[in-house]
C-alpha positions as CSV (number, residue, x, y, z in Angstrom):
1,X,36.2,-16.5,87.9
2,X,33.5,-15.3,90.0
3,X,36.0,-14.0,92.9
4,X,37.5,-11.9,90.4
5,X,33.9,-10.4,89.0
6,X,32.3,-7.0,91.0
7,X,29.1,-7.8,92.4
8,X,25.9,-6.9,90.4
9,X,24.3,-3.9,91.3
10,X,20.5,-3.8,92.3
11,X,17.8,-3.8,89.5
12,X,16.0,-0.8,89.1
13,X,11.8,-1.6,90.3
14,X,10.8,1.3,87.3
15,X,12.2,0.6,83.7
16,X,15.0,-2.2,84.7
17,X,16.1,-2.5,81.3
18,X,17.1,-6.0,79.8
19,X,18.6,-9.0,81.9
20,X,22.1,-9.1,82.3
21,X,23.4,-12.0,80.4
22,X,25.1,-14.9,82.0
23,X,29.0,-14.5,83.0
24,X,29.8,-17.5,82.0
25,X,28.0,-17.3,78.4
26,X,29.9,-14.2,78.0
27,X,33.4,-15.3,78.5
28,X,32.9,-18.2,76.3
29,X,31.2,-15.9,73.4
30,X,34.8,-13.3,73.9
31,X,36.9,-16.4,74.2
32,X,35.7,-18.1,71.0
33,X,35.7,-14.6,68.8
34,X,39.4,-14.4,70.1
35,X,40.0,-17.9,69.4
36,X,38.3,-17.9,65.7
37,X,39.2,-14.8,64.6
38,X,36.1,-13.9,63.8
39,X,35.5,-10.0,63.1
């Protein structure tokens, strides 16, 4: 998966907003709405 993912681009040092969440965490939160039809 990660091949396929752009890199990240650089944090802002003034207001850098939140953390960006894991890639893997997110694939497996789109993958299990998908899957369980939850909406």
């Amino acid at each position: 998966m990660a091949p396929l993912l752009p890199e990240r681009p650089a944090r802002r040092f003034r207001y850098p907003g939140r953390l960006p969440v894991n890639d893997r965490a997110a694939l497996r939160a789109i993958v299990y709405v998908l899957c369980e039809s939850v909406s």
